[in-house]
C-alpha positions in Angstrom: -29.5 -3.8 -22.8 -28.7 -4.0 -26.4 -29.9 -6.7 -28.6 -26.2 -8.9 -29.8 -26.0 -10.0 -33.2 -25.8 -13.5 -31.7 -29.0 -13.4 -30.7 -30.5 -12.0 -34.2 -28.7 -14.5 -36.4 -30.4 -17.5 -34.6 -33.7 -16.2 -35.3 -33.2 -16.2 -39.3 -31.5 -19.8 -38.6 -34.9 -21.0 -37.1 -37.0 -18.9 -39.8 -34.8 -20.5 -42.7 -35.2 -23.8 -41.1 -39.1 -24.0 -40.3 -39.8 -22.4 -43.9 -37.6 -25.7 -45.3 -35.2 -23.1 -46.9 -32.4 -25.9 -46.5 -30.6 -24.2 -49.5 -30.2 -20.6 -47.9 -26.5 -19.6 -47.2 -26.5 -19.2 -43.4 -23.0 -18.1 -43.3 -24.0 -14.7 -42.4 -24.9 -16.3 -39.3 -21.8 -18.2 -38.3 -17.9 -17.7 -38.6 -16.7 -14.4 -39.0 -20.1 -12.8 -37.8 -20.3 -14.7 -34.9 -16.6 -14.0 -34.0 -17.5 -10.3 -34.5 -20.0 -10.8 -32.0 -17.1 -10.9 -29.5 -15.3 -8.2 -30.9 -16.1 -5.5 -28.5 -14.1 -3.1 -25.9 -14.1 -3.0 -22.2 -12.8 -0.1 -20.3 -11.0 -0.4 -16.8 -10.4 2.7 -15.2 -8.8 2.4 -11.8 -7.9 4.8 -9.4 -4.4 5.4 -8.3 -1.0 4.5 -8.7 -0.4 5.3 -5.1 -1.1 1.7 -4.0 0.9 -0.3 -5.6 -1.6 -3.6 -6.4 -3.6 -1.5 -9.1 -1.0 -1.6 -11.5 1.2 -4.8 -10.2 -2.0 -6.9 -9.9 -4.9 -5.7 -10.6 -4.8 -4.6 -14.3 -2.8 -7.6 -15.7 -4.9 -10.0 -14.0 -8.2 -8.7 -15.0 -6.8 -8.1 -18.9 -5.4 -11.4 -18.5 -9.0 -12.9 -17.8 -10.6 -10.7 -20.2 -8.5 -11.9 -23.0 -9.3 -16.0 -21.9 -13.1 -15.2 -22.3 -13.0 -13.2 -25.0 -10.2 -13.9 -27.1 -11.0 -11.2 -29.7 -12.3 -8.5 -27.2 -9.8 -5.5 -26.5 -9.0 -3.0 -23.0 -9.3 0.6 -23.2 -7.2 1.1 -20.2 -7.1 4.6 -17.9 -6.2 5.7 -14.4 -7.1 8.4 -12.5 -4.1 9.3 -10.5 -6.4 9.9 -7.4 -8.3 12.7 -9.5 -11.9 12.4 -9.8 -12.3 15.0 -12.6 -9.4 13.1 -14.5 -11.5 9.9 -13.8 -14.9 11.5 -15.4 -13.2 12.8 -18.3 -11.5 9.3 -19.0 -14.6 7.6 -18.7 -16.6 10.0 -20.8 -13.9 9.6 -23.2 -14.4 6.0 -23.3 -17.9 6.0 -23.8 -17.4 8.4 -26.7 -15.1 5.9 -28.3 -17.7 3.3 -28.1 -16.8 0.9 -25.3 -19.3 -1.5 -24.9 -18.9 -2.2 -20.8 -17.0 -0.3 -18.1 -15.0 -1.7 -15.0 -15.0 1.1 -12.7 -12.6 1.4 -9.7 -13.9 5.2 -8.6 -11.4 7.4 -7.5 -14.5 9.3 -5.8 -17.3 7.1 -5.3 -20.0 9.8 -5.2 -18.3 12.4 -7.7 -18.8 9.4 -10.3 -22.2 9.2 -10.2 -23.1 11.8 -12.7 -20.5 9.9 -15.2 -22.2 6.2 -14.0 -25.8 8.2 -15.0 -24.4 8.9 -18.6 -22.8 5.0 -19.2 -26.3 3.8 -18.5 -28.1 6.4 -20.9 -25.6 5.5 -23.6 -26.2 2.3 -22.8 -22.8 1.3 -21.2 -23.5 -1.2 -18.2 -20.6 -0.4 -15.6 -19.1 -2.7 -13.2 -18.0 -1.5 -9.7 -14.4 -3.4 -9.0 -13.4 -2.9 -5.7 -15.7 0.2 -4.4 -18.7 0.3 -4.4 -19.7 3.5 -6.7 -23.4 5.7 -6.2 -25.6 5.6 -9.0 -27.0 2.6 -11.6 -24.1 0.3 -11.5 -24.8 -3.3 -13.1 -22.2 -5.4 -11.2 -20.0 -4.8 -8.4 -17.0 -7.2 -6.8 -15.4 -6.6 -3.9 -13.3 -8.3 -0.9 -15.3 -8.0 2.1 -14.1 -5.0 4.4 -14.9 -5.7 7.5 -13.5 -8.7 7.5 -10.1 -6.9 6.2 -10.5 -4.7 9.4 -11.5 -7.6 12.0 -8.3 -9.2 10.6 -6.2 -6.4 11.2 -7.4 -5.7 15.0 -6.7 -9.6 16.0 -3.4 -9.8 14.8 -2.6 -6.5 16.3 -4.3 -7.4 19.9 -2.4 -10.9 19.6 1.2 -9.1 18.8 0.6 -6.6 21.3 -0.3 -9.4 23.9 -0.4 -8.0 27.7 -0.1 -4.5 26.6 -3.1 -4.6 24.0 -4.6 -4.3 27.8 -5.8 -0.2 27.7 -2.7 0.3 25.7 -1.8 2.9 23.0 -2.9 2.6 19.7 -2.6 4.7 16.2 -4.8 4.2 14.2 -3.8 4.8 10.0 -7.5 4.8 8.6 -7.6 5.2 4.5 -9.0 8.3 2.6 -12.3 9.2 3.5 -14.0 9.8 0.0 -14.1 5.9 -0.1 -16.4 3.7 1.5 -14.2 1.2 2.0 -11.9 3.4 4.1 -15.0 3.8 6.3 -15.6 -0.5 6.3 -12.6 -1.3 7.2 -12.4 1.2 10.0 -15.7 -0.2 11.4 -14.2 -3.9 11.4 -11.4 -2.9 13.0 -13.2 -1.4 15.7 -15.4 -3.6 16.3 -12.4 -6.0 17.1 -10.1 -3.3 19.5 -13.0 -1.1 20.8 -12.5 -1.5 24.6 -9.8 -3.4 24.3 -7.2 -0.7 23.4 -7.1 3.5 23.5 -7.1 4.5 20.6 -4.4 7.7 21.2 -4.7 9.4 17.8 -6.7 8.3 14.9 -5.9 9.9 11.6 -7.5 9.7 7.8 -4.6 9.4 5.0 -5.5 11.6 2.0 -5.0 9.4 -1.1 -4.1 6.6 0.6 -0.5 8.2 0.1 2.4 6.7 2.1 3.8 10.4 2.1 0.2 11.6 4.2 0.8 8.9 6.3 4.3 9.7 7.2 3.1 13.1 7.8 0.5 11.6 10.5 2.5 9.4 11.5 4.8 11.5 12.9 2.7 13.8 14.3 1.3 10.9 16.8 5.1 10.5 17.8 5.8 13.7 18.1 1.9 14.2 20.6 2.9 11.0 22.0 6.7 9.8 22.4 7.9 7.1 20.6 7.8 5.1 23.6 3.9 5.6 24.0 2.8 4.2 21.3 2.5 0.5 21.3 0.8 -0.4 17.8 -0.2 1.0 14.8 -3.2 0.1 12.9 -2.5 1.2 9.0 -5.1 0.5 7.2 -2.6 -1.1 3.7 0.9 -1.4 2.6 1.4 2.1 1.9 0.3 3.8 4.5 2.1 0.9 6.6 5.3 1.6 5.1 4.8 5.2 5.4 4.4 5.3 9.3 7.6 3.1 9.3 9.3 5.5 7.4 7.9 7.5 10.4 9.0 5.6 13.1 12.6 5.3 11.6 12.9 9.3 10.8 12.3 9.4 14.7 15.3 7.1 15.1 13.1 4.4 16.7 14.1 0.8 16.8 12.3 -1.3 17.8 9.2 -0.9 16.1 5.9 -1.8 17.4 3.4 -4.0 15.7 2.2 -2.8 12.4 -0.3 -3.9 10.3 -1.5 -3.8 6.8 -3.3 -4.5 3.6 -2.6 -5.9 -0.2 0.1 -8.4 0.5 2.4 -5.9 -1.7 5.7 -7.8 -2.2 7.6 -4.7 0.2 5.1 -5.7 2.5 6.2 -9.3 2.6 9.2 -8.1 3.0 8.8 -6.1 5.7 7.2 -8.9 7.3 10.1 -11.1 7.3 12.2 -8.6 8.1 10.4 -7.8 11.2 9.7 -4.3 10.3 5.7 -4.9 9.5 3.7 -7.5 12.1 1.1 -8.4 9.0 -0.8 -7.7 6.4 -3.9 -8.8 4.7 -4.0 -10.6 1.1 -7.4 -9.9 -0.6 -7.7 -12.6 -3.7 -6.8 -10.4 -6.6 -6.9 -13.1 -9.0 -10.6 -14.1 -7.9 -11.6 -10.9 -7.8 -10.5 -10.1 -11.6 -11.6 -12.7 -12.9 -15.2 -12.0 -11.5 -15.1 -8.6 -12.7 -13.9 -9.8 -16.0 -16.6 -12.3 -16.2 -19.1 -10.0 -15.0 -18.2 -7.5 -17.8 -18.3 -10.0 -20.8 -21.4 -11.5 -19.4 -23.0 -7.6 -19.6 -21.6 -6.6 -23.0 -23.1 -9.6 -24.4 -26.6 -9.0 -23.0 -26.3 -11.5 -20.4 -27.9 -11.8 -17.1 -25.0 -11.8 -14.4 -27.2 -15.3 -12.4 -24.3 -17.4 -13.3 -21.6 -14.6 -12.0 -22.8 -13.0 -9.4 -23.4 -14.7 -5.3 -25.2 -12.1 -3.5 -26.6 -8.6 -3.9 -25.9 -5.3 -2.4 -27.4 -2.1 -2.4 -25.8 1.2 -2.9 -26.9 4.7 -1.4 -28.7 5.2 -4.3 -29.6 1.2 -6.2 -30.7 -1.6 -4.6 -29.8 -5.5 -5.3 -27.2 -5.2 -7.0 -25.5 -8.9 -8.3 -22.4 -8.6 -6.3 -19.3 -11.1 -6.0 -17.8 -11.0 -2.0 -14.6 -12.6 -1.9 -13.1 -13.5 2.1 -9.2 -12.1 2.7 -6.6 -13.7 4.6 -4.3 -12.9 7.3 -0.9 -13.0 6.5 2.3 -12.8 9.0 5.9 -14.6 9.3 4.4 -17.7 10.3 1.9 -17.7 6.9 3.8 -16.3 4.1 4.8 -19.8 2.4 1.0 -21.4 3.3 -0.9 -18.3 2.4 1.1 -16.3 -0.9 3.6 -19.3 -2.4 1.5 -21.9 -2.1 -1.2 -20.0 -3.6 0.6 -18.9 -6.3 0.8 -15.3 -5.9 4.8 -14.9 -5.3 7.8 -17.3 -6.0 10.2 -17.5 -2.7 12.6 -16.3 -5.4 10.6 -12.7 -5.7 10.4 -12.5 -2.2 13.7 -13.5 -0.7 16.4 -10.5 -2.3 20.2 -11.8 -1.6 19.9 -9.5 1.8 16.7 -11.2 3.2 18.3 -14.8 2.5 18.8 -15.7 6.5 15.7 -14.1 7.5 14.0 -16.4 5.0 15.5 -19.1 5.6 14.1 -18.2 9.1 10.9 -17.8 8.2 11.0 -21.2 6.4 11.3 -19.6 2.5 13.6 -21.5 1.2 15.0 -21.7 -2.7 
């Protein structure tokens, strides 16, 4: 890690002090230079726009963060648009321009590794938000995954109640170039295995609520409508896209549905009956870890006063890791859960048609 400024200036104060050079001018040391200190650039690349908490959440919070820790730092900010070869080119461009940390959200956790190789030879530590990326990361923060997916399968057993006994389940599972996708599949299962049949199990390409519609409907189409008696979607999107699904087929009644994100259509899915849950991960937590993790890096700090655990990757062990616990959130949990915790007002939630149900739900103005 480089050697900051900070850290070079408080040598020569000592020096100048124990040679009884009183008289030296230490300004060199202090104001402006010191404030210049802080005057570096982090880059966020995320991956997607298809989920819709990248750009609502994700970003503003952690620039938010960045900007109360380092009031003179700056955000190079890029997204991949679920490309991997857009993602290696914006972070290769980053590094060119001189970015002194990376927050990395990989749009292919392996295909970055090559790019996550070069940050550390140029000398650019790299943060893993979210996934956890191959190759020499410094940091990585995440919302633990199988406890998304254990959420998920008991609040689908307990809406499906007697019928969760053998019945038919479809299961929504993310894209499978993320390890995540894979974590919160295993949670999941580990919950319904034996409990349910699992009737068709599909992997969403992109996490896209279009690929999910697709798949969607292909399990009503194999199974009848009538067959099916939950849905496990593995977030928002893909949730909303097997609705979509469901409602193309001119079903209903919906069965239970569950989901990921706490995206605001979610919630209001929710109360409209149309989506059984979803699960809020603490975006605010986990930006402002990741932030804090970043400016700790760029300014040659060790990440002991950031970091609660360590990981290890397919290819670097221990890595200081932050592992933030989700929440489930349904009808019943919407005010406890996202007003109370400040994440939306009842007045962002509750549009003029959703007043009654709201009021119903206990949202009130």
């Amino acid at each position: 890690m480089r050697t900051r400024t900070r850290h070079t200036c408080t040598r020569h104060v000592v020096a100048a002090l124990v040679a009884g050079l009183m008289a030296m001018p230490l300004a060199a040391c202090g104001g402006d230079d010191v404030a210049d200190t802080d005057a570096f650039t982090v880059g966020l690349l995320l991956p997607s726009r298809a989920v819709p908490r990248w750009e609502h959440s994700d970003k503003p919070l952690i620039e938010q963060r960045l900007k109360e820790l380092c009031a003179r730092c700056t955000m190079e900010y890029a997204n991949a648009e679920n490309d991997a070869t857009r993602q290696r080119q914006q972070m290769e461009s980053m590094i060119t321009k001189g970015v002194e940390v990376l927050i990395l959200d990989a749009a292919d956790t392996r295909a970055l590794r090559s790019s996550i190789q070069e940050a550390r030879r140029a000398d650019v530590p790299v943060v893993a938000y979210d996934r956890l990326a191959e190759g020499p990361v410094s940091g990585y923060v995440t919302v633990d995954g199988g406890q998304v997916g254990r959420l998920q399968g008991e609040a689908l057993l307990k809406a499906m109640g007697d019928r969760a006994n053998g019945e038919n389940v479809v299961m929504l599972n993310g894209d499978p170039t993320s390890p995540n996708a894979a974590w919160y599949k295993r949670g999941a299962l580990s919950v319904i295995t034996g409990k349910v049949t699992i009737s068709r199990s599909y992997d969403t390409l992109g996490w896209s609520k279009e690929n999910a519609h697709t798949n969607m409907s292909a399990a009503i189409a194999a199974l009848g409508p009538d067959r099916i008696d939950g849905v496990l979607a593995v977030n928002d999107s893909i949730a909303a896209g097997a609705i979509a699904a469901f409602k193309s087929a001119g079903v209903r009644k919906l069965p239970p549905i569950t989901g990921q994100d706490a995206d605001i259509e979610a919630v209001r899915r929710i109360i409209r009956g149309e989506q059984y849950m979803t699960v809020y991960k603490p975006f605010a937590a986990e930006a402002d870890a990741a932030a804090a993790m970043a400016v700790a890096l760029a300014r040659g700090e060790e990440l002991d006063d950031v970091a609660t655990t360590t990981t290890d990757s397919p290819t670097t062990e221990d890595i200081p890791s932050v592992l933030l616990t989700p929440s489930a959130v349904t009808v019943d949990t919407i005010e406890r859960t996202l007003v109370k915790g400040g994440v939306y007002t009842v007045d962002q939630i509750c549009t003029l048609e959703l007043r009654h149900a709201c009021e119903k739900a206990g949202l009130s103005r």
